[in-house]
C-alpha positions in Angstrom: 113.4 76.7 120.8 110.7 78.7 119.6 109.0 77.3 116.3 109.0 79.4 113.5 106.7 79.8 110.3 106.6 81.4 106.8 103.8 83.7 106.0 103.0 84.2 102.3 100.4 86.9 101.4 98.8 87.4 97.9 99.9 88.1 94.7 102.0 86.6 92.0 104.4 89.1 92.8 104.2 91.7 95.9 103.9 94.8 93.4 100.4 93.6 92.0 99.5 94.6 96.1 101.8 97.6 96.3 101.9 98.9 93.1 98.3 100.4 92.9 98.8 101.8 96.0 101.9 103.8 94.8 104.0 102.2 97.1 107.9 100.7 96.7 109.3 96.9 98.2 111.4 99.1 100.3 108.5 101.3 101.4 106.9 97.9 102.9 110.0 96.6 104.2 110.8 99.7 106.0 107.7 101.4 106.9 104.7 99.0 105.8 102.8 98.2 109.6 99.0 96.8 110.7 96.8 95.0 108.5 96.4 91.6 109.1 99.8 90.4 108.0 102.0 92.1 110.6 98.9 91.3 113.5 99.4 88.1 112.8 103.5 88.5 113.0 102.8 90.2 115.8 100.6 88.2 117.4 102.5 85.1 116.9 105.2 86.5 118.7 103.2 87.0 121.7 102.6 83.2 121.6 105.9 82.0 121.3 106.3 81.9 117.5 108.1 83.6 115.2 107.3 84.2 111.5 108.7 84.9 108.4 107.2 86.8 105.9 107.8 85.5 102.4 107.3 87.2 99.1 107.7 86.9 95.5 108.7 90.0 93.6 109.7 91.1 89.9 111.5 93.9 91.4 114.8 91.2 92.5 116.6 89.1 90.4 118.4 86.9 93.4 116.7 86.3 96.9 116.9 89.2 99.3 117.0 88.3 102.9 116.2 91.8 104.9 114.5 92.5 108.5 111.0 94.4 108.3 111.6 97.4 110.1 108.3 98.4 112.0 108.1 94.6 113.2 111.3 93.2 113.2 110.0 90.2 111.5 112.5 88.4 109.3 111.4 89.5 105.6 112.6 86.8 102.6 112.3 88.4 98.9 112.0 85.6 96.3 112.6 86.4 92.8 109.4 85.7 90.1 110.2 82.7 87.9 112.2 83.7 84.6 109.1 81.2 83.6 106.6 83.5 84.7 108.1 86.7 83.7 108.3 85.5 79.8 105.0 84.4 80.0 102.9 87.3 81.4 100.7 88.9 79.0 101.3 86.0 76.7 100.0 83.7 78.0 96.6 83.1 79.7 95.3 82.8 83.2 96.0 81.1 84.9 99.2 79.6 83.9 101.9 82.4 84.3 100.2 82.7 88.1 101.3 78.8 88.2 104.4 79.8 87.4 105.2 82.5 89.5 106.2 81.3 92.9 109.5 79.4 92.6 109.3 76.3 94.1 113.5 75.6 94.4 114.4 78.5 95.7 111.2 78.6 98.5 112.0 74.8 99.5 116.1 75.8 100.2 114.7 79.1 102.4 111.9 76.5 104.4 115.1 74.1 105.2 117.6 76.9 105.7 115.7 78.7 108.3 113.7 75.7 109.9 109.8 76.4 109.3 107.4 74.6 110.7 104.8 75.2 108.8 103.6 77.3 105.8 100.3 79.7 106.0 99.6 81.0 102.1 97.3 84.0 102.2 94.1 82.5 100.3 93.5 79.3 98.9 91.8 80.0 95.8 94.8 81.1 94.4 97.7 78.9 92.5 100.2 79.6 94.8 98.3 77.8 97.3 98.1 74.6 94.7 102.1 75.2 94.2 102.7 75.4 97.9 100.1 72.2 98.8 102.5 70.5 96.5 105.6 71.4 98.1 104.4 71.2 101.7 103.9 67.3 100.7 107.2 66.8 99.5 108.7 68.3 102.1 106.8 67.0 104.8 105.7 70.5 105.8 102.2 71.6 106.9 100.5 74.3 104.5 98.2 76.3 105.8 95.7 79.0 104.4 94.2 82.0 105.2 91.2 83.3 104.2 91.1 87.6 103.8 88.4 88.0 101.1 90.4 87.0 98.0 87.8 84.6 96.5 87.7 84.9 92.8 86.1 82.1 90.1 89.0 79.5 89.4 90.0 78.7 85.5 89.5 75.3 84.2 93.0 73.9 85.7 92.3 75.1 89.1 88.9 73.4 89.5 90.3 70.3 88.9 93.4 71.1 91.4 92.0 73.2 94.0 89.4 70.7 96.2 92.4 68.4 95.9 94.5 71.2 97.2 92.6 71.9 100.2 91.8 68.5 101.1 95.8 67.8 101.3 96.0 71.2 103.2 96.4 71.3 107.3 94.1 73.1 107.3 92.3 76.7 106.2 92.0 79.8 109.0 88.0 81.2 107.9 87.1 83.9 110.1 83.1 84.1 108.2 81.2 81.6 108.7 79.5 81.8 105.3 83.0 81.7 103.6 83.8 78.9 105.6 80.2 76.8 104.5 81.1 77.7 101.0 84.6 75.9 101.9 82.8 72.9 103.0 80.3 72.5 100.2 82.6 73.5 97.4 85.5 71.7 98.1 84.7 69.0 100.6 87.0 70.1 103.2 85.9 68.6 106.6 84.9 71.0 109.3 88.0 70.4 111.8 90.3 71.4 109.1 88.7 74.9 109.4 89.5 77.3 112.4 87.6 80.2 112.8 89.9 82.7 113.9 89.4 86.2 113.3 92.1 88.7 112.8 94.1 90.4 115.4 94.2 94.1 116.4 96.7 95.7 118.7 94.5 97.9 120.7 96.8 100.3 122.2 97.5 101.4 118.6 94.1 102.7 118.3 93.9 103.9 121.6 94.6 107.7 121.3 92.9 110.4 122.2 91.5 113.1 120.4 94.1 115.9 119.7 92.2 119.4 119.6 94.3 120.4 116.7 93.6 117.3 114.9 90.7 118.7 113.3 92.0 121.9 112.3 94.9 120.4 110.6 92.5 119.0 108.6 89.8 122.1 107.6 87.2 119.9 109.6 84.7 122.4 112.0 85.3 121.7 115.8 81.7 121.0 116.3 80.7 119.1 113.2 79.9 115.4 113.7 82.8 113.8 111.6 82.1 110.3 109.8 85.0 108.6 108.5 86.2 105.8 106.2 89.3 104.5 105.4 91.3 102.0 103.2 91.9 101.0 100.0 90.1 102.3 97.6 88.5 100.4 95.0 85.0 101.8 94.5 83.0 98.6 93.5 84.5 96.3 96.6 84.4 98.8 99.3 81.1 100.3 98.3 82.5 103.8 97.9 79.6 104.6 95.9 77.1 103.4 98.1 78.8 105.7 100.5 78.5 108.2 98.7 75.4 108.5 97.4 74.2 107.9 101.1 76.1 111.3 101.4 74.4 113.1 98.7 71.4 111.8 100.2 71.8 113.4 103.7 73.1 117.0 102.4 69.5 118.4 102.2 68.3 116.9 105.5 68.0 120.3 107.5 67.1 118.3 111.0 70.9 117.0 110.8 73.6 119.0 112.3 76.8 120.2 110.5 78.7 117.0 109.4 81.8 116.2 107.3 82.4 113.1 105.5 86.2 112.0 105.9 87.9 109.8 103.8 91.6 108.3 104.0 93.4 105.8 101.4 94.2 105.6 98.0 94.2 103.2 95.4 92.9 101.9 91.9 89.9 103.9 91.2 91.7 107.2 93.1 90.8 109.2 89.9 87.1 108.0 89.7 86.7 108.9 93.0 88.0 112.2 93.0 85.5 113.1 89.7 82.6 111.7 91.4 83.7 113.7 95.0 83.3 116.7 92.4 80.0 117.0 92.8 79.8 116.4 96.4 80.0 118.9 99.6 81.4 118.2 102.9 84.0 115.7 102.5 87.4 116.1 102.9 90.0 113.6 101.3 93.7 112.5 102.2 94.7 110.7 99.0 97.5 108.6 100.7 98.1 105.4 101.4 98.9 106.0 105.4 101.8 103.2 106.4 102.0 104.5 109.9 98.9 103.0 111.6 99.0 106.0 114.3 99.0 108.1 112.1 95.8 106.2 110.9 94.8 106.2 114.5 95.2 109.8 114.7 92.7 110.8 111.9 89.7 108.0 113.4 90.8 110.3 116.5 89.0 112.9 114.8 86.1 111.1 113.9 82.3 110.7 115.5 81.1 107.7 113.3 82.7 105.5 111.4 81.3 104.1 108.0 82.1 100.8 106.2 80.0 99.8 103.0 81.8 97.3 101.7 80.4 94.6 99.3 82.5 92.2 99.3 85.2 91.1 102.8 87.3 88.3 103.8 87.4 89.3 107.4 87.8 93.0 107.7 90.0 94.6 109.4 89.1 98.8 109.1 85.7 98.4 110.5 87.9 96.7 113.8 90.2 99.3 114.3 87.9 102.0 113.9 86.0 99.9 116.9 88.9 100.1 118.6 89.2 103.5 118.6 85.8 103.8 119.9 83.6 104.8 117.1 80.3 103.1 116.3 80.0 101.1 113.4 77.6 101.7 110.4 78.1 98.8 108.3 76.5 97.1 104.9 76.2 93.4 106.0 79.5 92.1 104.1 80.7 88.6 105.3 82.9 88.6 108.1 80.6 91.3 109.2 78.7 89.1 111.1 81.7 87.8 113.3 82.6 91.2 114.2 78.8 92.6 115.2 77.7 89.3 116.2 75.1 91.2 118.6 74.4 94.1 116.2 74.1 97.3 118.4 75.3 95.5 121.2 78.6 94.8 119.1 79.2 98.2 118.8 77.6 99.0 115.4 74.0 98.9 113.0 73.6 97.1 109.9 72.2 97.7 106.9 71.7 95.4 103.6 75.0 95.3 101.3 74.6 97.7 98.3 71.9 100.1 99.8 72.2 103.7 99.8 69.1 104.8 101.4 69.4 102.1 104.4 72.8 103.1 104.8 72.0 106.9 104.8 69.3 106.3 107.2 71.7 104.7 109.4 74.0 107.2 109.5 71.4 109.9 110.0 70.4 108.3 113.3 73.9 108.5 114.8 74.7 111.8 113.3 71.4 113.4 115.3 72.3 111.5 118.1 75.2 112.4 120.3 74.6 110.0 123.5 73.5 107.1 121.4 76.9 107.5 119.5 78.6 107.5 122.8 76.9 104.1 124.1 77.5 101.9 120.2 81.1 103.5 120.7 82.0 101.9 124.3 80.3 99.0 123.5 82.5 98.5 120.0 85.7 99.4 122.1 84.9 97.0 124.5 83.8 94.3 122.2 87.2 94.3 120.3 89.2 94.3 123.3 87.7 91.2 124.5 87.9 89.0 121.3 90.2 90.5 119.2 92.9 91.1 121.3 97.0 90.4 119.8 97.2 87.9 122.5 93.7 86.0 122.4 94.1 85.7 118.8 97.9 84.4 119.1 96.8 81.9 120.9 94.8 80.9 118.9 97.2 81.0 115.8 99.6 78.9 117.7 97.0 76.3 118.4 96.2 76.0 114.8 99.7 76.1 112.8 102.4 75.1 115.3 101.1 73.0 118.4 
């Protein structure tokens, strides 16, 4: 039989992830796809196992037992705590977070269905505290994952979280750095950490270029196209960095035509679209794409690919824009150096995090220079495809969670 698993990723309730990105419970159960949650279903499956994903929402008021449609994935809605309901904005952090996930009603869907093992998305978080504790009276295995969510813990959770992660199975840290932190912070012995990175399906990203593609999108057919894409919440993703390389390279005369593409939406939507105001050349689709080729489609488009992030758990945009053969200019963000291990011969350059000038530099030597691009962009396809793959990586997750 195979083994099977519950996935939980972040948030007291699924909404605080969905809800800046305009997006309904049944919009991620029916159309939701990629990312590093459904790689890892995905990639799972290849190996033999089979997980659940399992999520707490305000939006139910009994559980909801329902199939993700782009996966096929078994999908378990839990309802918030009445608990935790009465006491948001009441009462402070991070007690109503402590309250959120209810512990009842997740213990009767880990015996119904037969899990094997529990993987929390990011342990600085109460629900991993709340799960650590159930796992141990259950005699379950809880797992974490590490995808950037590190944020300072309140009072209660310094006392409970090395405890918490000592107790754990074990924590999945793709950076190295994060993973160091891990160790000196909490204690947590080094075979209790797997460095893992996160899966990509590379026929996904795979597509060629369409010779409307461009057009569809009011982008010249000879201009050298540099995109970005995600979520967008200016500080974290280094939006401004971005663009004030941008404004930096519009009066460079020695640079070809160029366009600046950017796709996703999110918190700070309206801060970017006042600051794009006073900005030429870049053209903005102000969704939140679900369909990953259609994602796929619009890197299709693209020459160079941009990622100034300040702040990663181990990121997944700059990896499937790799994928899709683009080279990589990138702000040195953890997990950064797992993905460019080899710098150019990754696939990608790398500049200092929060620097505009190095990053428009950057960007101004691929833009000028068509066969260099071609050379970072076979050597970032091919770097992907030989450790990122859905199957290396499932592997790897099987090892780790369910032996």
């Amino acid at each position: 039989m195979r083994p099977r698993l519950a996935i939980l990723p972040w948030g007291d309730a699924i909404e605080d992830f969905l809800d800046p990105l305009g997006l309904s419970l049944e919009a991620f159960r029916d159309e939701m796809a990629g990312g590093w949650l459904f790689g890892y279903v995905e990639a799972l499956r290849r190996a033999g196992a089979d997980a659940t994903v399992v999520c707490c929402a305000r939006g139910v008021g009994t559980v909801r037992r329902w199939r993700h449609a782009p996966s096929g994935a078994p999908l378990v809605v839990l309802p918030v705590t009445r608990a935790a309901r009465a006491a948001r904005g009441r009462v402070r952090e991070p007690y109503p977070s402590y309250l959120a996930t209810p512990p009842l009603r997740l213990a009767r869907e880990a015996r119904r269905a037969g899990w094997r093992a529990l993987l929390v998305q990011e342990y600085d978080t109460p629900r991993f505290d709340v799960c650590v504790a159930l796992g141990r009276a259950l005699g379950l295995p809880v797992f974490a994952t590490f995808q950037g969510g590190y944020a300072p813990a309140a009072r209660l959770e310094r006392v409970l979280r090395p405890r918490s992660l000592r107790a754990a199975a074990g924590a999945i840290i793709a950076s190295g750095a994060e993973a160091e932190r891990v160790r000196a912070d909490y204690g947590v012995r080094a075979d209790r950490i797997a460095a893992i990175p996160n899966p990509l399906d590379l026929d996904v990203w795979s597509r060629p270029a369409d010779p409307g593609g461009r057009a569809a999108l009011g982008l010249p057919a000879d201009a050298v196209v540099v995109a970005w894409h995600g979520r967008v919440d200016i500080a974290r993703k280094g939006l401004d960095v971005l663009l004030e390389a941008w404004a930096a390279l519009s009066d460079r005369s020695d640079l070809p035509e160029r366009r600046l593409l950017l796709v996703g939406t999110g918190p700070d939507a309206a801060d970017l679209r006042a600051r794009l105001e006073a900005l030429d050349g870049v053209t903005w689709v102000d969704r939140y794409i679900l369909d990953k080729p259609e994602v796929a489609a619009l890197l299709a488009t693209a020459d160079v690919y941009a990622f100034p992030s300040r702040h990663e758990g181990f990121p997944v945009a700059p990896l499937e824009a790799m994928a899709a053969g683009l080279p990589l200019v990138s702000a040195a963000a953890p997990g950064i150096a797992e993905i460019l291990p080899d710098g150019r011969a990754s696939g990608g350059v790398v500049v200092p995090v929060g620097d505009p000038g190095a990053f428009a530099e950057a960007l101004a030597e691929l833009i000028v220079d068509g066969p260099g691009r071609a050379r970072l962009g076979a050597s970032a396809r091919a770097h992907v495809a030989s450790a990122f793959s859905l199957d290396a990586v499932g592997a790897a997750l099987r090892r780790a969670l369910v032996p």
